[in-house]
N, C-alpha and C positions, 0 to 999 in steps of 0.2 A: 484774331490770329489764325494764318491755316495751322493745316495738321499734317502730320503725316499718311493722312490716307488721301489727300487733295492731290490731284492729277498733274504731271509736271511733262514740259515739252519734251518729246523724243529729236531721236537723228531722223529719223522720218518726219516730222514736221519743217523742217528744212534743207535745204536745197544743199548735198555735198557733190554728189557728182561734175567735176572740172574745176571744183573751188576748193582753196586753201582755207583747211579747215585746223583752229588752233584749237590741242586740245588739255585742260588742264590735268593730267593726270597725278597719282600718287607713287612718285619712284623713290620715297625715301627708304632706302637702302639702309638697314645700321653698320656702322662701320666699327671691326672690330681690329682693333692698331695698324688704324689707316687703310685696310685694304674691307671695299663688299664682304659683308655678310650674305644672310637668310636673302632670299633672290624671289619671296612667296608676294610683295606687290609687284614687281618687274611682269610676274607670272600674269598676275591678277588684272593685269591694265593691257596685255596680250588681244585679247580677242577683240576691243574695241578699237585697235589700232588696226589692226585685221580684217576689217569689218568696214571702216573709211578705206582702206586702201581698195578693197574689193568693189566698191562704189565708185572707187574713181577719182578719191579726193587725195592733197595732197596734205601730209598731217606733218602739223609741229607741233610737237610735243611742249610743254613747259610743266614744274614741278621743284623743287623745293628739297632740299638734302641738308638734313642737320640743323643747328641753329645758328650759323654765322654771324657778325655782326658787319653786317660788311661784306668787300670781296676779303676772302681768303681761298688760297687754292687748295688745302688740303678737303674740300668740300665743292671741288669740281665736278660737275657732271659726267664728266667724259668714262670714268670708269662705268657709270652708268649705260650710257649711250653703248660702252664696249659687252658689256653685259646684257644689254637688252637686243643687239645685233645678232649677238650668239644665242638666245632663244627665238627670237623670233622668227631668224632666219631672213632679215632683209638689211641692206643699210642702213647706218645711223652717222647721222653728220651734226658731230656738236657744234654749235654755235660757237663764238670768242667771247661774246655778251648777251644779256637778258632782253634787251629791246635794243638797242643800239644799231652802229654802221656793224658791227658784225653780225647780228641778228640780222641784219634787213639785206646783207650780202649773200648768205644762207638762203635763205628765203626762196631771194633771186634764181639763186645757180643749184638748187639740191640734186637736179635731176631725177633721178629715180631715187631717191634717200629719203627717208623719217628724217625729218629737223628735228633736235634737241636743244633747245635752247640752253643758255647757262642757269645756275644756281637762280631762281627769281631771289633768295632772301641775299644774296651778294646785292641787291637794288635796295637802299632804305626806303625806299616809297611801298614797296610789297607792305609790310605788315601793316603799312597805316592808309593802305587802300586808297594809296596818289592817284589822286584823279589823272594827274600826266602820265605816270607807268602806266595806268591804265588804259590810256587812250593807245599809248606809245604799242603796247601788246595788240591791240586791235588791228592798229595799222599793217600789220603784219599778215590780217587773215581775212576771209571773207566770210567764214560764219565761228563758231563758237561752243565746243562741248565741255563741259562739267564733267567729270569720271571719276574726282577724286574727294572719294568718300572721307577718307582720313584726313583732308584737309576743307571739309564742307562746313566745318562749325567756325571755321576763321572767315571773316570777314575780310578778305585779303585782296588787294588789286588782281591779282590773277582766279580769282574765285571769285569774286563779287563782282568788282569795279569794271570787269571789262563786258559783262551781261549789257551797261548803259550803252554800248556801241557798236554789236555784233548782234544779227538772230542767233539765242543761244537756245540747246537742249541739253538733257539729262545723257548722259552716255550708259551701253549696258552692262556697266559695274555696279555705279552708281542707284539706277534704278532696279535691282538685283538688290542692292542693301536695303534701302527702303521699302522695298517687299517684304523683305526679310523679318524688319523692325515691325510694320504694319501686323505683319501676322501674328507676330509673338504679344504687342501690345493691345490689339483689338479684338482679335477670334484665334484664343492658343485654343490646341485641344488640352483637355483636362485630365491627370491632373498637371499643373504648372510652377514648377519648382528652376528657382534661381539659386545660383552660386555666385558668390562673391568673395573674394580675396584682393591680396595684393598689401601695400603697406599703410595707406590713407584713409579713414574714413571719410574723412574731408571731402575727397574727391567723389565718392560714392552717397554721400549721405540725402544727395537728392534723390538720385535712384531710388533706393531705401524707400525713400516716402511714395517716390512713385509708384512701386512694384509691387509695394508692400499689400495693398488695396487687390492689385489681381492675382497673386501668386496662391498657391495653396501651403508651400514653403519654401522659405527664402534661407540659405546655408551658409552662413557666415564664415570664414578661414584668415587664414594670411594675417599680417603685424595689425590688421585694423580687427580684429576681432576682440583686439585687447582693451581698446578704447572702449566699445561695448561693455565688455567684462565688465569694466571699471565703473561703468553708468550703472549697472545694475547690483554696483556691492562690491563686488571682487576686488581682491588683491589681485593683482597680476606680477609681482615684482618687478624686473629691470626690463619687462618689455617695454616697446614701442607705443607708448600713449599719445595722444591729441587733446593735451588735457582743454584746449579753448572749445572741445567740439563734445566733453561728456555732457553739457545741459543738452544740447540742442542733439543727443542721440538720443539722449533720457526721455525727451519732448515726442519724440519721433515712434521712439517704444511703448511710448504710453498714450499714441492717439487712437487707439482702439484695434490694431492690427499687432501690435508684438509678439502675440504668441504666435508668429508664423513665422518668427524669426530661428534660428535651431545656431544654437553656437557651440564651440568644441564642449564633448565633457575633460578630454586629456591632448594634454600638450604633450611635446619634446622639447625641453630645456636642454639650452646649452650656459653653459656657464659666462661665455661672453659672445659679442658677435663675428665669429671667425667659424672661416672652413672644418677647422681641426678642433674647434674645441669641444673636450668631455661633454656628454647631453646622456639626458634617462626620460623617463616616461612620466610627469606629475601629472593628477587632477587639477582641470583647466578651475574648478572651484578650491581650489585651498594648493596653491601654488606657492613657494616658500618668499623669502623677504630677497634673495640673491637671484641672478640669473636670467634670461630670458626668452619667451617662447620664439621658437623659429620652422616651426610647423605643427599642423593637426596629429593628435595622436592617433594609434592604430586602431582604437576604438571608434574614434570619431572617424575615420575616414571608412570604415567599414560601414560606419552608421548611414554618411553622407551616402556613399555607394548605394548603398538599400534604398536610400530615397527617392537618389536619381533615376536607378534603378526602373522604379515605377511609375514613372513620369509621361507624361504624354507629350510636352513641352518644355524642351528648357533653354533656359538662357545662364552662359555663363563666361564672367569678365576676373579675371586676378588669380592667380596661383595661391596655393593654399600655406604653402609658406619658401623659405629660401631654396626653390628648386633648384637652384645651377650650384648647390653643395649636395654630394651624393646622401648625408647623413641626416638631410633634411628636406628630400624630394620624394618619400613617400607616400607623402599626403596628398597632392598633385599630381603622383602618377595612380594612385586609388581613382580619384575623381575625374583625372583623362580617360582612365580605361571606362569608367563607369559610362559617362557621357560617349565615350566613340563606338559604344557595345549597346547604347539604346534601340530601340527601336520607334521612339518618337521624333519628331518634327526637334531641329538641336540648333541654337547659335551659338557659336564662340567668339569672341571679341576681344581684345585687348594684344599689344605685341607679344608682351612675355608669355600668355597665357596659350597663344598661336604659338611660339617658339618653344614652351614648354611640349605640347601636345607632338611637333614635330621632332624634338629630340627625342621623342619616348616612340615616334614612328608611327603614330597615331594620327587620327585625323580624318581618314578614308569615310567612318563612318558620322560623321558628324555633315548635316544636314548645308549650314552654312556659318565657314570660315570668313569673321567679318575683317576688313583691311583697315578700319577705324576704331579703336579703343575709344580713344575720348569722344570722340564725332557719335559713336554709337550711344553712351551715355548722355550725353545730351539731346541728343534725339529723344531716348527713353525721358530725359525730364523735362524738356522743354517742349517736346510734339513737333520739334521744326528747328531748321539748321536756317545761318544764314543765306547759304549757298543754294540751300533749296528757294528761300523766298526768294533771293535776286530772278532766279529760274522762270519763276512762276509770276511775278512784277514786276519784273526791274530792280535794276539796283537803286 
């Protein structure tokens, strides 16, 4: 298997200049009651569209918003396309459909305009990497860029499938994040101290194994800290457990690296899971039989801070607990400030954890904001995305 330090094609290895160059970027936008959100990948996929135009090529975008099953229009591109016009500062001409007669009308006639093609997951072929969408996409372009990091761990007709029919390269987002990862997994500087939160262990618990080996300490927060607790004894009462994942955390604690695990000493208990409800300050070891944590307590977050603090390197994915209720975002905003006030080499990763940092107006000093949450953790565990092999051999 490659790695992530194995060499992948750039825009300079192929020919853009006078050719239509498709490129997959990541413009999923969250939508909050129907109308864009956070606008921070719109931002992020900017300079490589910038960068083809300034070459000479002519770029169709394509990218993925939400989880459709199907067409549905409340998951249209076009507010996209409208939003990305307005930063960029150039045209944007939405497509009608994903490969189709309106796709290939666009195409035709853009003029001076970015093509945006429609939602690819309105196509049922996208997710399961139809060789026909995929050809279908190709037909459309004459070479082929990867840029979207947040969608490089899916195996997807528009990430994978279309590498088999296109000279395809890395674009400079993408190769930007894998830098990123490379540095932090191969040559951190020392010391090297990870943060994790968020609500799963599940999700995280490869990492865990992965990181555990090069970290000096790994900071444990957020609803999955409970499941931990639990492995190691603790009552936690009406939190958030995984009770199918206490062996296989217990296993992971006791392969010879645990003790560089650091989990809360005090929680903030709220009585139920609500904005409003009553919450105080218990010991994350002798937490009562009622109620449930919904952030790190002010101890531990001072503690976490000091850690961070002294870090040379850090890496950090999940909020430390229910940041978007004011009563339970101080744990999260301890650990943003701490991380955006380092003076070491910093990734951040994950949406919320980007959107937590951004609501506190933070951010400025953190070294690199990743645009892939999951894509980022599977990198960390697997050494390699699919998006990157197709790149690098074919799909």
């Amino acid at each position: 298997m490659t790695r992530v330090t194995d060499p992948l094609p750039t825009i300079d290895d192929i020919e853009v200049g006078g050719r239509t160059v498709l490129v997959r970027a990541d413009l999923n936008m969250p939508l909050e009651g129907g109308r864009m959100g956070d606008d921070f990948r719109l931002r992020a996929a900017l300079p490589t569209i910038q960068t083809l135009l300034a070459r000479g090529a002519a770029v169709v975008l394509c990218s993925h918003l939400g989880r459709p099953k199907g067409f549905d229009p409340t998951y249209s591109m076009k507010p996209v396309g409208e939003a990305l016009a307005r930063l960029g500062g150039f045209p944007v001409m939405v497509a009608d459909d994903v490969a189709g007669p309106g796709a290939r009308a666009a195409v035709a006639d853009h003029g001076d305009a970015v093509v945006l093609l429609e939602n690819t997951r309105f196509e049922e072929g996208e997710t399961a990497n139809d060789p026909g969408l995929a050809e279908r996409l190709a037909a459309l372009a004459d070479a082929f860029v990867l840029d979207a990091f947040g969608s490089a761990h899916r195996a997807h007709a528009s990430t994978v499938g279309v590498t088999r029919h296109l000279p395809s390269a890395a674009g400079p987002l993408l190769l930007a994040e894998v830098a990123a990862f490379d540095r932090i997994l191969h040559h951190p500087d020392r010391p090297f101290v990870v943060a994790l939160g968020g609500a799963k262990v599940s999700d995280k618990l490869g990492v865990i194994a992965a990181l555990l080996p090069k970290v000096e300490a790994m900071l444990v927060g957020g609803a999955m800290c409970f499941t931990i607790l639990e492995a190691e004894g603790y009552d936690v009462g009406d939190s958030r457990v995984e009770e199918d994942q206490v062996d296989d955390v217990r296993a992971v604690l006791q392969s010879g690296h645990g003790a560089r695990v650091t989990l809360p000493t005090d929680i903030v208990l709220g009585e139920r899971f609500d904005r409003d409800t009553p919450h105080r300050i218990v010991p994350a070891t002798d937490m009562p039989d009622e109620g449930m944590g919904l952030d790190i307590g002010p101890e531990t977050a001072e503690r976490f801070a000091a850690i961070l603090g002294g870090a040379d390197t850090i890496f950090w994915n999940g909020p430390m607990g229910v940041f978007e209720w004011p009563a339970f975002a101080s744990g999260t905003r301890r650990v943003a400030e701490a991380v955006d006030a380092g003076d070491g080499y910093s990734v951040v990763g994950g949406g919320d954890t980007i959107a937590a940092l951004q609501d506190l107006g933070l951010g400025d000093g953190v070294s690199h904001l990743s645009t892939g949450g999951g894509a980022g953790l599977e990198l960390i565990e697997r050494g390699t995305l699919p998006g990157l092999e197709a790149l690098r051999h074919g799909a």
